[in-house]
OpenMM code with the backbone's topology and positions (N, CA, C; nanometers):
from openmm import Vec3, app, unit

residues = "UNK UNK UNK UNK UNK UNK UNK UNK UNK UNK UNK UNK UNK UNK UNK UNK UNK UNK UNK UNK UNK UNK UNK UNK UNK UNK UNK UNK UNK UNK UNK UNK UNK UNK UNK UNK UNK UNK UNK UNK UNK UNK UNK UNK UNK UNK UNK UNK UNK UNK UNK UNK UNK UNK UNK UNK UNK UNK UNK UNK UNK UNK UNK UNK UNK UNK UNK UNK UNK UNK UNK UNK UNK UNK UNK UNK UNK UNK UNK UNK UNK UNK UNK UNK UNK UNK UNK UNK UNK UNK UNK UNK UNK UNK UNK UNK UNK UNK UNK UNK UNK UNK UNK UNK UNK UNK UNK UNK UNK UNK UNK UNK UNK UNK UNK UNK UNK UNK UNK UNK UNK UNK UNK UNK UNK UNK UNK UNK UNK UNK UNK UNK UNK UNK UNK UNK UNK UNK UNK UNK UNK UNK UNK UNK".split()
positions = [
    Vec3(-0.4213, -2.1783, -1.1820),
    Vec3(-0.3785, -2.0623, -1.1084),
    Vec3(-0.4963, -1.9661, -1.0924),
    Vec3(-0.5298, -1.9316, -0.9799),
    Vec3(-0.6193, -1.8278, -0.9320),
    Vec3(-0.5979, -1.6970, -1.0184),
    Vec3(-0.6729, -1.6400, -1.1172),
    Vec3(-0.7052, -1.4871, -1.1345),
    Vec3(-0.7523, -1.3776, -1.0414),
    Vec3(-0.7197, -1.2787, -1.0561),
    Vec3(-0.7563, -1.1651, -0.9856),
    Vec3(-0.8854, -1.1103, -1.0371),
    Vec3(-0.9754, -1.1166, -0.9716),
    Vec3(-1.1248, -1.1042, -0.9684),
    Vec3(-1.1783, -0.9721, -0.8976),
    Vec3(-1.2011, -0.8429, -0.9596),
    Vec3(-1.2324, -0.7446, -0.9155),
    Vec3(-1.3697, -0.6921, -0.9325),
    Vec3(-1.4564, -0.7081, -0.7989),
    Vec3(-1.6020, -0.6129, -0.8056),
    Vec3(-1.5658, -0.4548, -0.8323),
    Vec3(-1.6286, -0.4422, -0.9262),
    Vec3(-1.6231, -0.2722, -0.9754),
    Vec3(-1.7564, -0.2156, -0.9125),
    Vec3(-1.7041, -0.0975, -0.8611),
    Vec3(-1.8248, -0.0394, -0.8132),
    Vec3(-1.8952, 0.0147, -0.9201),
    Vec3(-1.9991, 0.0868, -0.8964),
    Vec3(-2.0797, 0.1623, -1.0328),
    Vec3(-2.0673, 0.2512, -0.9619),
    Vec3(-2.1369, 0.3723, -1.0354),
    Vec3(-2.1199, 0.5328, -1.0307),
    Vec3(-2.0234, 0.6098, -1.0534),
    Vec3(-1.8899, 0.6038, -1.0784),
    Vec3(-1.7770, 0.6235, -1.1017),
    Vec3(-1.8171, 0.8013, -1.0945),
    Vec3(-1.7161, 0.8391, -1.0084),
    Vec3(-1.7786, 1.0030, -0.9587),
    Vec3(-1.6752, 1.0826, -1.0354),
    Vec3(-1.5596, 1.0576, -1.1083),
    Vec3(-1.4295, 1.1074, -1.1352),
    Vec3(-1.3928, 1.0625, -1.2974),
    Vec3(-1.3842, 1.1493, -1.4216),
    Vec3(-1.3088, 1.0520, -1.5402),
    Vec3(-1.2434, 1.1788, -1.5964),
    Vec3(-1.1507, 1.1050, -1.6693),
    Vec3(-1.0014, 1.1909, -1.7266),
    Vec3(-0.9467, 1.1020, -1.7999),
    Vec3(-0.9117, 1.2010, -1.9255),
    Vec3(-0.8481, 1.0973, -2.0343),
    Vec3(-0.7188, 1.1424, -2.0905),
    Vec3(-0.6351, 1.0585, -2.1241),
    Vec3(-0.4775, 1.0232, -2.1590),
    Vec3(-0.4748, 0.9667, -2.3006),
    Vec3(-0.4075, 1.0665, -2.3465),
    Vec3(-0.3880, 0.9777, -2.4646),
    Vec3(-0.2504, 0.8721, -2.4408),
    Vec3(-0.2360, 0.7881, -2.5192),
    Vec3(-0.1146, 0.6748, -2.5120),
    Vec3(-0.0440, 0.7453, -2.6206),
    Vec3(0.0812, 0.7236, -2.6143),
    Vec3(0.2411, 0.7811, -2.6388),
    Vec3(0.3068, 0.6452, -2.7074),
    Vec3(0.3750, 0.7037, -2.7787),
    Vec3(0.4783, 0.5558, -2.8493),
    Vec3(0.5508, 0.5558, -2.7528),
    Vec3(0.5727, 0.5574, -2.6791),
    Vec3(0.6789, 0.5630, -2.5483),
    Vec3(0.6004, 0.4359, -2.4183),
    Vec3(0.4708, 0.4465, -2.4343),
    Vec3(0.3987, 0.3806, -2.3540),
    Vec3(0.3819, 0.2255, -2.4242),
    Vec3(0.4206, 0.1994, -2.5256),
    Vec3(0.4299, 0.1028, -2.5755),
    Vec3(0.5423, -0.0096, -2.5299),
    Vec3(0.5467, -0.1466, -2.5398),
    Vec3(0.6339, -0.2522, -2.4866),
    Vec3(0.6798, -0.3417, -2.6054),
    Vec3(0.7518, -0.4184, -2.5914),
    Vec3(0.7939, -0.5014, -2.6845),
    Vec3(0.6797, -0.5524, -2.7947),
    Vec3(0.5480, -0.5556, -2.7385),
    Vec3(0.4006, -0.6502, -2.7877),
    Vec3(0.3563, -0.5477, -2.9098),
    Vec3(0.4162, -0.4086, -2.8693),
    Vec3(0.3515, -0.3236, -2.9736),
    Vec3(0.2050, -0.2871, -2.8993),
    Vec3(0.1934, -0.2951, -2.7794),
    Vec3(0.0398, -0.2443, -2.7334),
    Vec3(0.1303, -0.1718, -2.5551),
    Vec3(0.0253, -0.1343, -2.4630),
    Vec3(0.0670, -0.0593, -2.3700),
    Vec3(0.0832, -0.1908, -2.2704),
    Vec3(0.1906, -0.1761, -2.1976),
    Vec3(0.2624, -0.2528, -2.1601),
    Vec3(0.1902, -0.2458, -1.9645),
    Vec3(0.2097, -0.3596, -1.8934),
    Vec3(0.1591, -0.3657, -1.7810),
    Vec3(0.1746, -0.2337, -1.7258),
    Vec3(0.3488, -0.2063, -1.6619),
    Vec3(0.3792, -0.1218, -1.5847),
    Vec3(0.3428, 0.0150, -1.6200),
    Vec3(0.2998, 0.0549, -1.7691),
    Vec3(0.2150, 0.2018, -1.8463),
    Vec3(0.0765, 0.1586, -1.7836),
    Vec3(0.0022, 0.0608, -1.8057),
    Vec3(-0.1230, 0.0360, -1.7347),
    Vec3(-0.1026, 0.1302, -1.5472),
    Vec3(-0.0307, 0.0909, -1.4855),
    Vec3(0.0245, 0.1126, -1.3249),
    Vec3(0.0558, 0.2574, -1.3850),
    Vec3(0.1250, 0.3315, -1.4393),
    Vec3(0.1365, 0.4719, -1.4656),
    Vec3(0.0652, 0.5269, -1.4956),
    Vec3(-0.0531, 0.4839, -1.5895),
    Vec3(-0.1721, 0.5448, -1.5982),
    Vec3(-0.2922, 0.5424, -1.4659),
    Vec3(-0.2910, 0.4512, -1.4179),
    Vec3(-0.3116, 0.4576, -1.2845),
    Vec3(-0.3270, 0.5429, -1.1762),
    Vec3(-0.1596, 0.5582, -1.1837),
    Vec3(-0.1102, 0.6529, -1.1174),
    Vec3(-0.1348, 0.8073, -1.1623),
    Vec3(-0.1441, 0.8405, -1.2795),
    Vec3(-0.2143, 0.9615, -1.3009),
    Vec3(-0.2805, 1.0193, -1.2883),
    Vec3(-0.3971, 0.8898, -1.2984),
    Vec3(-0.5579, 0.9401, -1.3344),
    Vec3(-0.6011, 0.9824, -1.1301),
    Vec3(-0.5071, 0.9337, -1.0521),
    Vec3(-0.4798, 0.9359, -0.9030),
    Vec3(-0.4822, 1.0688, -0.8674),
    Vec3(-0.3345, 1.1315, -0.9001),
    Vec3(-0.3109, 1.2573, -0.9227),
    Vec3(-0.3856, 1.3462, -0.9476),
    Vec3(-0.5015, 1.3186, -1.0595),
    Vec3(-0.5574, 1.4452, -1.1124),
    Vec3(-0.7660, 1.4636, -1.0566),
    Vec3(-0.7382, 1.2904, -0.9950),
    Vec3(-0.8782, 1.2910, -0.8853),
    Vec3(-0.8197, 1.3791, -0.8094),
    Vec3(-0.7588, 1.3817, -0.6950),
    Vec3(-0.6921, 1.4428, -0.5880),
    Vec3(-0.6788, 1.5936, -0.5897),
    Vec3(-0.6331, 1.6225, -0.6964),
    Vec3(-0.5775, 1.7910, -0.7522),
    Vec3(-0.7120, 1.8232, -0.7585),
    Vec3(-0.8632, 1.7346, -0.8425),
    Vec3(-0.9959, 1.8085, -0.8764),
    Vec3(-1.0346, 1.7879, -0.6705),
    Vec3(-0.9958, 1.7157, -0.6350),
    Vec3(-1.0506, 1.7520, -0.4779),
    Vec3(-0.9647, 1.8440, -0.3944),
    Vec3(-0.8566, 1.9357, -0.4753),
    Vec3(-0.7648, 2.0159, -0.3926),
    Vec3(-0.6730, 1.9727, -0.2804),
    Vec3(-0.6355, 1.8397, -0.3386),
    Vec3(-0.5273, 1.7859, -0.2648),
    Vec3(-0.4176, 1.7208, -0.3524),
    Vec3(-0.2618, 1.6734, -0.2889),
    Vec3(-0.2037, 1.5807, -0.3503),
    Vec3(-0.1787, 1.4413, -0.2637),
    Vec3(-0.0959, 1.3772, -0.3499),
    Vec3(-0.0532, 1.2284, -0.2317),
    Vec3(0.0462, 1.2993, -0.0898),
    Vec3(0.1246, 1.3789, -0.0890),
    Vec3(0.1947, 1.4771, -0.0117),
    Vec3(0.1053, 1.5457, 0.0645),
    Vec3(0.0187, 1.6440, 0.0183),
    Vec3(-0.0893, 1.6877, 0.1361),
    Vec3(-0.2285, 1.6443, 0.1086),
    Vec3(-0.2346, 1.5896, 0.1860),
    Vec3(-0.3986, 1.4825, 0.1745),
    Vec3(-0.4535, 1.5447, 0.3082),
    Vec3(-0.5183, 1.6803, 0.3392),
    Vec3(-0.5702, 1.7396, 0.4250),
    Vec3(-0.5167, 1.7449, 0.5474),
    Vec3(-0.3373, 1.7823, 0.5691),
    Vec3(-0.2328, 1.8009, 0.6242),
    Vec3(-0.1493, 1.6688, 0.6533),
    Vec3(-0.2150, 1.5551, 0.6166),
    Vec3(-0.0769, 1.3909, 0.6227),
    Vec3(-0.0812, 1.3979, 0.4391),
    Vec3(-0.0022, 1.2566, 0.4253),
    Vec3(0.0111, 1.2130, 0.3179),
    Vec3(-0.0195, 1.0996, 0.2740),
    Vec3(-0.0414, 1.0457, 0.1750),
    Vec3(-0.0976, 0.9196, 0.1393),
    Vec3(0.0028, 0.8209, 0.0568),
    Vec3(-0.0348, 0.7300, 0.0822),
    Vec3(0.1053, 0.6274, 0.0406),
    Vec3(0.0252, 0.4709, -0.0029),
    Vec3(0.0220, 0.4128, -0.1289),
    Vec3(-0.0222, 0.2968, -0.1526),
    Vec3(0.0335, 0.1980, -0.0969),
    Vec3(-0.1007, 0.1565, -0.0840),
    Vec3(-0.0584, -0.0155, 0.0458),
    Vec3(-0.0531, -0.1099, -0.0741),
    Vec3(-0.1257, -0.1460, -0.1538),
    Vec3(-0.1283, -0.2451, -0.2814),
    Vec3(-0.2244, -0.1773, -0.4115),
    Vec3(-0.2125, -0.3014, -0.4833),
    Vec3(-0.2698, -0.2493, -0.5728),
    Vec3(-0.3134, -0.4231, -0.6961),
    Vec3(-0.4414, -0.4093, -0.7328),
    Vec3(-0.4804, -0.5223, -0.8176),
    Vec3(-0.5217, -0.4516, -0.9665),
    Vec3(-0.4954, -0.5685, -1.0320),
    Vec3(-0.4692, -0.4550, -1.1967),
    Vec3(-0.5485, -0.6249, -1.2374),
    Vec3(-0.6432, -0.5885, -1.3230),
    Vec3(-0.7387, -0.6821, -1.4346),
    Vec3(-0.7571, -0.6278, -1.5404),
    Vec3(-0.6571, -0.7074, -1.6152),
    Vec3(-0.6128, -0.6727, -1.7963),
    Vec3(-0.7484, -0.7405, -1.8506),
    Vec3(-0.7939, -0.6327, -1.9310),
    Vec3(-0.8587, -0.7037, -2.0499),
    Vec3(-0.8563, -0.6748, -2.1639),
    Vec3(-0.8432, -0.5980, -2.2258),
    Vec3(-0.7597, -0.5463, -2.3525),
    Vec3(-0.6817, -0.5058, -2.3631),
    Vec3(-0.6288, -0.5013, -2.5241),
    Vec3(-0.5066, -0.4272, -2.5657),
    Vec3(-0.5573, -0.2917, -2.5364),
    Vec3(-0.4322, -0.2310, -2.5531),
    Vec3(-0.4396, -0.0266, -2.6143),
    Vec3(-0.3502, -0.0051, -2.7027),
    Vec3(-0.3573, 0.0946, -2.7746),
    Vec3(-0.2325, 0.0639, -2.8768),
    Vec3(-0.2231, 0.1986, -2.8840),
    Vec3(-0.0964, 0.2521, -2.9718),
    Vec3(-0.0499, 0.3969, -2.9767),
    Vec3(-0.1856, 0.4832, -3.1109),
    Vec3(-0.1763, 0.5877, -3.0219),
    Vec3(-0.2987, 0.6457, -3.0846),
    Vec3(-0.4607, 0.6639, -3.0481),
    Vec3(-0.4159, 0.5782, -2.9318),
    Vec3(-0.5746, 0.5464, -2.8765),
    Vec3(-0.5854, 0.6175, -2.7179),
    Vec3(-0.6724, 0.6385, -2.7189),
    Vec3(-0.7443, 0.7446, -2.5586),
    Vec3(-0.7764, 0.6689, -2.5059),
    Vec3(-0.7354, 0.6518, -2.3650),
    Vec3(-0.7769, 0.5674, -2.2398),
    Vec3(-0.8593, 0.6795, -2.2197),
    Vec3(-0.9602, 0.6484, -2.0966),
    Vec3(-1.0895, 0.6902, -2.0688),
    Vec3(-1.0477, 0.6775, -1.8783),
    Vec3(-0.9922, 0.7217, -1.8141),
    Vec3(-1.0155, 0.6472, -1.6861),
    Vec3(-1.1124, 0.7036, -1.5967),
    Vec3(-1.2138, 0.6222, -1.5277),
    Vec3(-1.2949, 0.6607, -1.4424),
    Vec3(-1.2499, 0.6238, -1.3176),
    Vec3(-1.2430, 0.6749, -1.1597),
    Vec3(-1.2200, 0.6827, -1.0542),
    Vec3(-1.3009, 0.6945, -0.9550),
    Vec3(-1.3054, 0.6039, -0.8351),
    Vec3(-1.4246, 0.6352, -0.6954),
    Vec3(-1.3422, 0.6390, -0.5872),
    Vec3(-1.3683, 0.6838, -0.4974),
    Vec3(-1.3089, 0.6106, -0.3867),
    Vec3(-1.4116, 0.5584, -0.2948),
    Vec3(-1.3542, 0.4652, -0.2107),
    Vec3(-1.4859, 0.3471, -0.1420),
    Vec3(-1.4171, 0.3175, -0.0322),
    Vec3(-1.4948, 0.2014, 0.0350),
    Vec3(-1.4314, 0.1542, 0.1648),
    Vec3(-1.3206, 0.2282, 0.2793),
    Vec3(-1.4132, 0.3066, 0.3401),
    Vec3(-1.3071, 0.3722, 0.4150),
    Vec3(-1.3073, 0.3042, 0.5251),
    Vec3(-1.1958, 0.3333, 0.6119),
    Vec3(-1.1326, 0.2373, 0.7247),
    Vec3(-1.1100, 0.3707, 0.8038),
    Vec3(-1.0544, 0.3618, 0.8983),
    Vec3(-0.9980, 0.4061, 1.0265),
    Vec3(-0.8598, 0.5417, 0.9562),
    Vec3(-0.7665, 0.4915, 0.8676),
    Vec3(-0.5995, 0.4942, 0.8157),
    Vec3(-0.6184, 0.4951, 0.6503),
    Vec3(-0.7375, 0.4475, 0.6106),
    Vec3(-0.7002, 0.4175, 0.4675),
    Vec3(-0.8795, 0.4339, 0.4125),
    Vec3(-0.8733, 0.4029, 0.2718),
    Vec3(-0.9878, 0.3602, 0.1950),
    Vec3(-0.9382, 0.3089, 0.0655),
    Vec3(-1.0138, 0.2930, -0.0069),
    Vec3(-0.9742, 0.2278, -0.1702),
    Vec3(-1.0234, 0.3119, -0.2480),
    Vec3(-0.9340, 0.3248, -0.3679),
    Vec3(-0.9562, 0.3768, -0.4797),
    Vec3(-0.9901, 0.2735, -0.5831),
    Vec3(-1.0619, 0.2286, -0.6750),
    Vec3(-1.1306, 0.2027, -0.8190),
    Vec3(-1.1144, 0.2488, -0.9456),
    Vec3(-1.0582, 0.1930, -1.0240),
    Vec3(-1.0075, 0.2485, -1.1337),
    Vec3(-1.0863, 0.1378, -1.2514),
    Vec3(-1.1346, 0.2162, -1.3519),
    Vec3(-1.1974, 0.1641, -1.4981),
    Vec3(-1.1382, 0.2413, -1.5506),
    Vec3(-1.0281, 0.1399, -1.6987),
    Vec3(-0.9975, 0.2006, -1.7807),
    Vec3(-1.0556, 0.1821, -1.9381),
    Vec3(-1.0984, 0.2631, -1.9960),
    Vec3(-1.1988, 0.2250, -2.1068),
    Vec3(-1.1337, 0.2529, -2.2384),
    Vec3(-1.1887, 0.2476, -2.3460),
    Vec3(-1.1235, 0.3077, -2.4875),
    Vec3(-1.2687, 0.2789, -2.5871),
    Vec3(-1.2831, 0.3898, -2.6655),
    Vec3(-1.3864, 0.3384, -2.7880),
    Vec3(-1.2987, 0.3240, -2.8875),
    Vec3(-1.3990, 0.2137, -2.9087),
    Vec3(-1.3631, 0.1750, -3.0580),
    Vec3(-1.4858, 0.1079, -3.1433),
    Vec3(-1.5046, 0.2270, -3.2535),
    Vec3(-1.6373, 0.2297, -3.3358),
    Vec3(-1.7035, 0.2151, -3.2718),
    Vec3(-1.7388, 0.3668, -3.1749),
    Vec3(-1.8496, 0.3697, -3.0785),
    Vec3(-1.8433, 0.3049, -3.0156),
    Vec3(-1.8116, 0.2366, -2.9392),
    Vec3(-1.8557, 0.0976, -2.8612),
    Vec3(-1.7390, 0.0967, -2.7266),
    Vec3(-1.7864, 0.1528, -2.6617),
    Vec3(-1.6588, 0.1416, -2.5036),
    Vec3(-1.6541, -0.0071, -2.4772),
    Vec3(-1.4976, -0.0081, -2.4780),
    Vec3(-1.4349, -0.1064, -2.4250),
    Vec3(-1.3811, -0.0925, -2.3227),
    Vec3(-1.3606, -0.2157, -2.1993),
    Vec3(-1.2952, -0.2262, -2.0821),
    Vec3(-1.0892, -0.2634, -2.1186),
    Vec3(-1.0523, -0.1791, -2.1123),
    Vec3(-0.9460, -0.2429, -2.1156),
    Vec3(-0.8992, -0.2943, -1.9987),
    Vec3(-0.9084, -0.2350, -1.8795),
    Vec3(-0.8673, -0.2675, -1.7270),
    Vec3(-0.9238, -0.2410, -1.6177),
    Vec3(-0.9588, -0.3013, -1.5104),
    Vec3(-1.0454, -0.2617, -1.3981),
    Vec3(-0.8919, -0.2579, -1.2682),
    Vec3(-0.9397, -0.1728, -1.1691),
    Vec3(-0.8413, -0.2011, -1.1088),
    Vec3(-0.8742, -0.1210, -0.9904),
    Vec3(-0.7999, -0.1246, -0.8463),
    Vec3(-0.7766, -0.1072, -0.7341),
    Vec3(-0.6767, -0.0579, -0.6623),
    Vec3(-0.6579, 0.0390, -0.5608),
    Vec3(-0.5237, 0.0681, -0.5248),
    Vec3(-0.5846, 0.0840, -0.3215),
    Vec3(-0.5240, 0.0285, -0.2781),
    Vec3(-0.5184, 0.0587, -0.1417),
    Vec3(-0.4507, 0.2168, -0.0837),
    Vec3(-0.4726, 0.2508, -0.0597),
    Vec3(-0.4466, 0.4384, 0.0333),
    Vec3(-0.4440, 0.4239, 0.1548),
    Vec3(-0.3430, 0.4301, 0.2082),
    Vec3(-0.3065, 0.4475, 0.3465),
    Vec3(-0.2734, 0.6022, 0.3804),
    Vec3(-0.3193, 0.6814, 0.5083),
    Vec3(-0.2677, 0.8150, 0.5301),
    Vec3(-0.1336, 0.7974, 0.6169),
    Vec3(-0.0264, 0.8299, 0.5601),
    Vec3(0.1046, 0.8185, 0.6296),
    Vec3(0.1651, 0.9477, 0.6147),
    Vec3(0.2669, 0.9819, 0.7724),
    Vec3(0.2974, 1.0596, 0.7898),
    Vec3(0.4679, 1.0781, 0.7594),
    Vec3(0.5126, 1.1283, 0.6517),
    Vec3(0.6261, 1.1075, 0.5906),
    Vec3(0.7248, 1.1553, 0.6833),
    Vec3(0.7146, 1.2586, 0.8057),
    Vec3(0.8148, 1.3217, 0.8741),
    Vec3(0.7952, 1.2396, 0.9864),
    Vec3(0.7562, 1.1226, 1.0220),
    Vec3(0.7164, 1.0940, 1.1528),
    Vec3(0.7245, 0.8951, 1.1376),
    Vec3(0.7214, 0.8439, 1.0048),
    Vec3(0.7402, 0.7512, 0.9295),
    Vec3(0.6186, 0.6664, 1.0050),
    Vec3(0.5002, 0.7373, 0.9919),
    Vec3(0.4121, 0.6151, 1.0252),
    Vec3(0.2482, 0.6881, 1.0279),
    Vec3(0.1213, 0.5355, 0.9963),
    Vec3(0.0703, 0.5448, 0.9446),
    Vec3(-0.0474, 0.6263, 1.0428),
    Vec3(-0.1277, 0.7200, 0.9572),
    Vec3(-0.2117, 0.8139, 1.0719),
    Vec3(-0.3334, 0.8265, 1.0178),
    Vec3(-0.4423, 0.9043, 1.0628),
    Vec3(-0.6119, 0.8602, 1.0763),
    Vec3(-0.6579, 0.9500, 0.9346),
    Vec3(-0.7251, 0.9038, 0.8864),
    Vec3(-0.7847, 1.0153, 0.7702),
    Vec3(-0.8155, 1.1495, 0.8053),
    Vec3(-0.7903, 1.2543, 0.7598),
    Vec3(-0.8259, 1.3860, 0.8258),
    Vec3(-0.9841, 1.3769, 0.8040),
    Vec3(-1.1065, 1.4247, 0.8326),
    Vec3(-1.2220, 1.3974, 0.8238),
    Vec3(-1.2638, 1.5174, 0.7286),
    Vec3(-1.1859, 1.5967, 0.7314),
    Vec3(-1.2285, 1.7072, 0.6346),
    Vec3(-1.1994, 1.6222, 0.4606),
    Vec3(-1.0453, 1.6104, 0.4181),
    Vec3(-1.0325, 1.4971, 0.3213),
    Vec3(-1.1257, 1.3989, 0.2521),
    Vec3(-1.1743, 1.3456, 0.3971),
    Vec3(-1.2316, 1.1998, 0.3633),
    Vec3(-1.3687, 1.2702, 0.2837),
    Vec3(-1.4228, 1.3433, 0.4043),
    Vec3(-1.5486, 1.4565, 0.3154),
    Vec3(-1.5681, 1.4430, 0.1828),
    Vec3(-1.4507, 1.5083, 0.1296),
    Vec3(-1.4365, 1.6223, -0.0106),
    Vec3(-1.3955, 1.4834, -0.0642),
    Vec3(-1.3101, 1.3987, -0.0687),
    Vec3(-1.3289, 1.2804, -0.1609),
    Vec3(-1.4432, 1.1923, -0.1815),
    Vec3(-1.5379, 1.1646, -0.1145),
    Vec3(-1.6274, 1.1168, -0.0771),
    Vec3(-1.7765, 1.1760, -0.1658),
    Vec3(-1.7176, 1.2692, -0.1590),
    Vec3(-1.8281, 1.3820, -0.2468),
    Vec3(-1.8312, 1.4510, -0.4155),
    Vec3(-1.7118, 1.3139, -0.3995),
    Vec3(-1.6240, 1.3837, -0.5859),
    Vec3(-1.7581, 1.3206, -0.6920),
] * unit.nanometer
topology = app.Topology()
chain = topology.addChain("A")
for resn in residues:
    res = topology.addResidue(resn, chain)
    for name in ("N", "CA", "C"):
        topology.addAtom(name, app.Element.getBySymbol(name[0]), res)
């Protein structure tokens, strides 16, 4: 079976850290896929807010994930600080990609726990369809 194989960019312009919650934990006793995808989703949120935007106003449209690729490589366990670093890249016409590294030390030594990807589409929630990057937006993310 084919793995999901993700080029990570370097420079990572964006990082913010989370601690993990006994709540974020799964049956395994470590952080469970769909907490991986929530952390994700956070570290999203709080790029966006440091560029003075949200997924709702993304420089007057809104933004809406087209997909998303997640590459597990370690555990996390309760008690431990994810590290996430964030870029955004590849811009298109409607969309670009976001990049996600999620890290953790342990005895000094950064570990990868997850690399990952999310597709961004600019969609217009009152109008139900997909529209051009505002160029001001694309700017100020671009420059994080």
């Amino acid at each position: 079976m084919a793995r999901i194989k993700l080029t990570m960019p370097s420079g990572f312009s964006f990082e913010t850290r989370l601690p993990v919650r006994i709540t974020d934990l799964n049956y395994g006793g470590h952080v469970g896929n769909d907490t991986i995808l929530s952390i994700i989703h956070e570290a999203r949120m709080r790029f966006l807010q440091k560029a003075g935007y949200t997924e709702m106003n993304f420089g007057g449209t809104g933004l809406i994930m087209s997909d998303v690729a997640i590459e597990f490589k370690q555990e996390l366990f309760y008690g431990e600080e994810v590290i996430v670093k964030v870029i955004a890249t590849e811009f298109g016409r409607v969309g670009f990609e976001l990049y996600y590294q999620l890290l953790k030390t342990v005895a000094g030594v950064s570990k990868v726990i997850a690399n990952a990807r999310t597709g961004m589409v600019c969609y217009d929630y009152t109008l139900k369809k997909i529209v051009s990057i505002p160029v001001e937006a694309k700017a100020t993310i671009e420059s994080l």
